[in-house]
C-alpha positions in Angstrom: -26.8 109.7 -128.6 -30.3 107.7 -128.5 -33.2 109.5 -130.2 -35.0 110.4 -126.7 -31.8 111.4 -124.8 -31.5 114.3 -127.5 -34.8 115.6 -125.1 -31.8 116.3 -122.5 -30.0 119.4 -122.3 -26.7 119.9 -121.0 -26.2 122.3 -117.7 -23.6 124.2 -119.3 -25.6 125.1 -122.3 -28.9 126.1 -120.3 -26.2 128.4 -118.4 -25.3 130.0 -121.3 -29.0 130.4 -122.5 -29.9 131.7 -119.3 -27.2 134.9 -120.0 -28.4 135.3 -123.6 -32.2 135.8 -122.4 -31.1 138.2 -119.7 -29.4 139.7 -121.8 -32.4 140.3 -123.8 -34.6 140.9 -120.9 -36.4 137.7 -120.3 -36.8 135.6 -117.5 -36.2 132.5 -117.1 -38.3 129.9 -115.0 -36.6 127.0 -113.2 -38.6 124.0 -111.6 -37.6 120.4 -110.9 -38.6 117.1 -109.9 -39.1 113.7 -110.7 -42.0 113.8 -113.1 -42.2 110.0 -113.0 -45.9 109.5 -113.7 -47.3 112.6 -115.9 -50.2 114.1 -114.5 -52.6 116.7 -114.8 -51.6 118.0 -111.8 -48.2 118.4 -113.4 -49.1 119.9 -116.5 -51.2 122.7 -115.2 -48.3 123.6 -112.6 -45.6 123.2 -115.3 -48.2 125.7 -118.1 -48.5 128.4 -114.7 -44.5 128.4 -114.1 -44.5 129.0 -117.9 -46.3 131.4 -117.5 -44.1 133.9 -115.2 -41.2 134.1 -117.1 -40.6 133.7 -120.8 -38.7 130.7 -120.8 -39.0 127.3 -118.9 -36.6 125.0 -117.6 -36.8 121.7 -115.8 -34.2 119.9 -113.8 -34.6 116.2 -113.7 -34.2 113.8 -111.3 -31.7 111.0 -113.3 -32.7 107.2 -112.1 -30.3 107.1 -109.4 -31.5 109.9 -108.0 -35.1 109.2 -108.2 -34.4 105.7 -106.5 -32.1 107.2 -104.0 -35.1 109.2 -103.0 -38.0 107.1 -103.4 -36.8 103.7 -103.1 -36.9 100.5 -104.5 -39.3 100.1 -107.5 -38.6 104.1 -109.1 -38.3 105.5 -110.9 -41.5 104.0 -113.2 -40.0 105.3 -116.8 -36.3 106.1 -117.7 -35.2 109.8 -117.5 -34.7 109.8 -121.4 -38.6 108.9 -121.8 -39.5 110.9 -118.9 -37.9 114.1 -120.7 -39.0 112.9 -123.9 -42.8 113.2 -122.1 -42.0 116.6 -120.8 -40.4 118.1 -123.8 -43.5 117.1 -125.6 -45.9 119.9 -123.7 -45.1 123.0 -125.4 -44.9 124.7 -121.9 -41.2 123.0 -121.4 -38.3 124.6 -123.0 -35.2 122.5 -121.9 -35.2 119.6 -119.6 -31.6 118.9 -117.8 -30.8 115.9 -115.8 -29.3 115.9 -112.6 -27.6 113.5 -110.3 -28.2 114.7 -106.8 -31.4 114.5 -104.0 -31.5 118.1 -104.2 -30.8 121.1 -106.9 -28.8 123.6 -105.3 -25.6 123.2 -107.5 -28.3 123.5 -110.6 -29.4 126.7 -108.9 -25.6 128.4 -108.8 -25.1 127.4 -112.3 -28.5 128.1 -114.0 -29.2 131.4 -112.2 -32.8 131.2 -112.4 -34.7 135.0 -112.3 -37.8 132.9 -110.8 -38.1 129.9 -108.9 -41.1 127.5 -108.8 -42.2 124.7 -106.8 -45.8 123.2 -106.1 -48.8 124.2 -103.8 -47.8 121.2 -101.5 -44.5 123.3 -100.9 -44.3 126.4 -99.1 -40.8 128.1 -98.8 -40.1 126.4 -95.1 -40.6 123.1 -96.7 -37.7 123.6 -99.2 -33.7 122.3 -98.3 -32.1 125.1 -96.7 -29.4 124.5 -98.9 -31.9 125.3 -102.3 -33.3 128.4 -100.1 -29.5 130.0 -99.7 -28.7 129.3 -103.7 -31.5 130.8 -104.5 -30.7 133.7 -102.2 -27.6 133.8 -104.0 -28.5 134.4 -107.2 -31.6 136.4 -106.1 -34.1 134.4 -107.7 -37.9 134.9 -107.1 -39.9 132.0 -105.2 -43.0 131.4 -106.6 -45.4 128.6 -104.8 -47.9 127.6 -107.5 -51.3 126.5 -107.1 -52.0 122.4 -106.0 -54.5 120.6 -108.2 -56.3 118.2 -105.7 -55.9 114.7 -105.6 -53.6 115.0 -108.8 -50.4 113.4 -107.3 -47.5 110.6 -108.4 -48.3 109.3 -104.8 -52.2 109.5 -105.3 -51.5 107.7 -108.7 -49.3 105.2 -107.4 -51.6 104.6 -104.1 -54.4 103.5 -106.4 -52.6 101.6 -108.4 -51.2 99.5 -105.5 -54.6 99.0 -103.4 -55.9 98.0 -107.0 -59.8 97.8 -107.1 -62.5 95.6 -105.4 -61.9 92.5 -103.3 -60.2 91.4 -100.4 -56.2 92.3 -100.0 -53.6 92.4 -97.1 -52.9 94.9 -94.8 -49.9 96.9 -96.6 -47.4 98.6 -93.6 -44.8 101.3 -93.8 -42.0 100.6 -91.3 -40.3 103.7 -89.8 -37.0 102.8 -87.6 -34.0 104.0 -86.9 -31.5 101.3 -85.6 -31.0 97.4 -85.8 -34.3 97.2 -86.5 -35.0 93.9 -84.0 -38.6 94.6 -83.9 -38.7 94.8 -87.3 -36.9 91.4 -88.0 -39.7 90.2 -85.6 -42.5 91.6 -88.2 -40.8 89.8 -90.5 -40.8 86.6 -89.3 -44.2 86.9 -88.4 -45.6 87.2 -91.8 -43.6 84.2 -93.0 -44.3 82.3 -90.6 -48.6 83.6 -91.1 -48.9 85.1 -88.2 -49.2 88.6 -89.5 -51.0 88.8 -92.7 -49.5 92.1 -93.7 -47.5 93.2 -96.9 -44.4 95.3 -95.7 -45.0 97.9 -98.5 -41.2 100.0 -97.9 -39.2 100.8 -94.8 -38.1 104.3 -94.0 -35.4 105.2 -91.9 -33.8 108.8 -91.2 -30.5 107.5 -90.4 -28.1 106.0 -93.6 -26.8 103.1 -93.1 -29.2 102.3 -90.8 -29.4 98.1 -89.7 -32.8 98.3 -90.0 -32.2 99.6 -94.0 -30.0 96.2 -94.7 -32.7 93.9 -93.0 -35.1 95.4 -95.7 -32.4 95.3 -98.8 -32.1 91.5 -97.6 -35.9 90.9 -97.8 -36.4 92.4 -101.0 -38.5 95.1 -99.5 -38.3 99.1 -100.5 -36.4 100.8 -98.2 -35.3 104.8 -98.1 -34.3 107.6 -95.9 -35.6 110.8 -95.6 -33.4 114.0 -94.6 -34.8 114.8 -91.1 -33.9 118.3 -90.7 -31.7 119.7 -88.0 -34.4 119.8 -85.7 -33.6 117.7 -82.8 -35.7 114.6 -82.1 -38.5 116.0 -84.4 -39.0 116.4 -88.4 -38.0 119.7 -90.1 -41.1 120.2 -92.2 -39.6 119.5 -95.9 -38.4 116.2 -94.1 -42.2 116.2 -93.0 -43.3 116.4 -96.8 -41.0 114.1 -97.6 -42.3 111.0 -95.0 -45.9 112.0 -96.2 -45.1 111.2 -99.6 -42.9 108.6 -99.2 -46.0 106.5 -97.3 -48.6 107.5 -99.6 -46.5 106.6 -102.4 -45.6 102.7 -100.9 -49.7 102.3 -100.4 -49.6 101.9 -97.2 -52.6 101.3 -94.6 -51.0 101.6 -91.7 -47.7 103.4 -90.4 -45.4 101.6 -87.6 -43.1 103.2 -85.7 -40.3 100.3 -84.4 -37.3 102.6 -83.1 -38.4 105.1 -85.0 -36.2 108.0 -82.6 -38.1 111.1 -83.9 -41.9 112.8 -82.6 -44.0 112.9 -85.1 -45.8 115.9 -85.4 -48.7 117.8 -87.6 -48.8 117.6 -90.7 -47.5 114.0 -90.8 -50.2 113.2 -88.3 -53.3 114.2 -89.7 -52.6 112.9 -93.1 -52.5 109.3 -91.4 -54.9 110.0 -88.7 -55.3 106.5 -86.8 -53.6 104.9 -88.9 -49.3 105.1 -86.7 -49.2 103.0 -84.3 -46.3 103.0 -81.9 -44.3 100.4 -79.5 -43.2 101.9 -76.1 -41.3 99.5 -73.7 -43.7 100.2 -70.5 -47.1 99.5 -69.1 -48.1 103.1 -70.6 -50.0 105.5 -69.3 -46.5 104.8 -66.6 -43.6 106.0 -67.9 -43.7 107.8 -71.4 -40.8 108.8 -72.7 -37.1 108.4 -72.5 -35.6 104.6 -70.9 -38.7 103.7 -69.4 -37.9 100.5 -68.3 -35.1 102.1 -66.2 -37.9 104.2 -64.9 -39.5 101.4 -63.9 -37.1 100.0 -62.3 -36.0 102.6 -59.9 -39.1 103.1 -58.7 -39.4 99.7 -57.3 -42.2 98.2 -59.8 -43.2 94.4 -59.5 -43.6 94.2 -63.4 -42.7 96.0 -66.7 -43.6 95.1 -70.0 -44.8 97.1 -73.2 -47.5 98.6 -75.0 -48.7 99.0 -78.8 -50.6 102.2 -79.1 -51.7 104.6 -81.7 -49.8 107.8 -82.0 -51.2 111.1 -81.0 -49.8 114.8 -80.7 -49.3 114.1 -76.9 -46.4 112.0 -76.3 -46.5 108.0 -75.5 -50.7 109.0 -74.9 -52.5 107.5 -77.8 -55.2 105.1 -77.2 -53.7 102.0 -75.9 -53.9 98.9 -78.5 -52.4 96.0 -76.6 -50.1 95.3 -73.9 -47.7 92.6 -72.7 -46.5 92.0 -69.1 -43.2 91.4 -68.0 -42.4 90.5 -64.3 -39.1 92.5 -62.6 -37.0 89.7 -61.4 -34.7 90.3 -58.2 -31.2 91.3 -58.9 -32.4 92.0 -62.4 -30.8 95.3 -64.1 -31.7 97.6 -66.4 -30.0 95.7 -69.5 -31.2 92.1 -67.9 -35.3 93.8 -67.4 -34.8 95.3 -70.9 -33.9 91.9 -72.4 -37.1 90.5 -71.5 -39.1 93.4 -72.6 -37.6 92.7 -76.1 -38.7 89.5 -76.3 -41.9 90.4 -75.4 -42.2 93.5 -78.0 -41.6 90.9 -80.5 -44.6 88.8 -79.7 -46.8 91.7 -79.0 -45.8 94.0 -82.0 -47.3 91.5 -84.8 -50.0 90.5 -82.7 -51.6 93.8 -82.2 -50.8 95.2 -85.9 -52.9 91.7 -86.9 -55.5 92.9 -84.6 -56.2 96.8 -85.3 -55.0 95.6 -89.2 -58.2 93.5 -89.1 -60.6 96.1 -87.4 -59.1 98.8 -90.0 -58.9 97.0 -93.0 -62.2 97.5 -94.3 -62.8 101.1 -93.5 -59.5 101.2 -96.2 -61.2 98.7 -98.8 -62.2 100.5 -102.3 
């Protein structure tokens, strides 16, 4: 064993521990999380969970697992050095590593008389399945007070836009199939038509095509958990997407098949600043198939529309649009076809545009 994975605790043994301070009548405090880039923000949460209990233990997220849910480029440090760093504060009792995105099995085997997690958490915005271990071994929830602006993401976000000077636009990429529209983003920042840095794709679907399309460019890519909530965000998949953007650096957020409504809070943290493709002349026909909407009602022309993303369904304020003439005999794949080719031109186009105008409101 290296000198700085000796800073690592087995499960097992923090079980037992657990038993022998109950027995004793102390508490015990569990947290967890990444802890990639030590904070202030961290350590004054971490000395307040100490505080609760009489003993404090942290589950860390191992490399894999930090990756798996941050992406590409994470974690920063190693999970030795990172529970070498926390072992240091003499708030932090044991630190012990764990493999999976969340720490429900830690939960059943730890026991934990309290439970504590961040002011950016409330209890709806925990995994249900960390919220029924914890109601099976009756621990306490305890949401602890936020330090602002003392975030990882904060910290990596001003690292990333860097200070003074001219810099690209930097995107987050939400989809959740093939990811054609994406491949068309792509192209255009090769080919200089888009001057735009692609700082991480985010899908909710594994496996998704638009996930592999990233992997192949080199580009972060990730999922986040939606929830069960159908066609919308639960809200610790919510939390999640928030982070997951501010992390990457991004200016602007674009949806390109991204199949879920995006709702509050994810809105007003990037508050113009989601722009959305919907394949109609919008304000006709929002929503579901719109070019078979279109069709069926006899129109002359079709086509798509950029626009920025508002509470109100497919009613943002419109960016730019493309035109697509309805052809006779043409059917709903055949209409649909065209409309595709078009997206791909007018996508890049109008994130160069707004990009451009929004830039330097962005600029440090």
């Amino acid at each position: 064993m290296g000198i700085s994975e000796s800073w690592l605790t087995d499960l097992q043994e923090v079980a037992a521990w657990r038993d022998q301070l109950h027995r004793e009548g102390h508490r015990l405090v569990f947290t967890n999380g990444c802890f990639d880039i030590l904070h202030v923000g961290h350590v004054r949460y971490l000395r307040e969970a100490r505080a609760l209990g009489d003993a404090l233990v942290i589950g860390l997220n191992s490399d894999a697992s930090v990756q798996q849910l941050k992406g590409q480029g994470r974690p920063i440090h190693s999970a030795p050095d990172r529970a070498e760093v926390l072992r240091a504060l003499s708030c932090v009792d044991r630190v012990v590593l764990f493999e999976e995105k969340r720490v429900d099995r830690l939960i059943d085997v730890i026991r934990p008389h309290i439970y504590a997690k961040g002011g950016d958490h409330r209890p709806d915005t925990l995994p249900p399945e960390e919220l029924d271990a914890l109601a099976r071994v009756g621990a306490r929830i305890e949401i602890l007070s936020l330090v602002p602006g003392r975030s990882t993401s904060a910290t990596l976000a001003k690292l990333n836009k860097g200070e003074g000077g001219p810099r690209r636009l930097r995107l987050a990429v939400l989809g959740s199939g093939k990811g054609s529209n994406f491949r068309a983003m792509l192209e255009a920042v090769k080919s200089g038509r888009l001057d735009a840095e692609i700082s991480v794709v985010i899908s909710d679907v594994p496996g998704a095509g638009i996930l592999e399309l990233a992997k192949g460019a080199g580009i972060p890519n990730l999922v986040v958990d939606p929830g069960k909530r159908r066609a919308r965000l639960d809200a610790a998949g919510s939390k999640d997407l928030i982070d997951r953007i501010r992390a990457s650096g991004a200016d602007l957020v674009v949806l390109a098949g991204f199949m879920r409504i995006l709702e509050e809070p994810v809105l007003g943290a990037f508050a113009d600043r989601i722009v959305n493709l919907h394949p109609s002349l919008l304000p006709k026909y929002p929503g579901k198939d719109a070019w078979i909407q279109a069709l069926e009602a006899g129109e002359k022309e079709a086509g798509c529309t950029v626009h920025l993303v508002t509470a109100e369904v497919d009613a943002g304020p419109i960016l730019k649009q493309a035109r697509v003439a309805v052809e006779p005999g043409d059917t709903a794949e055949t209409l649909y076809a065209r409309i595709q080719v078009a997206e791909h031109q007018l996508l890049p186009e109008a994130i160069a545009e707004y990009g451009a105008k929004l830039l330097p409101s962005l600029q440090p």
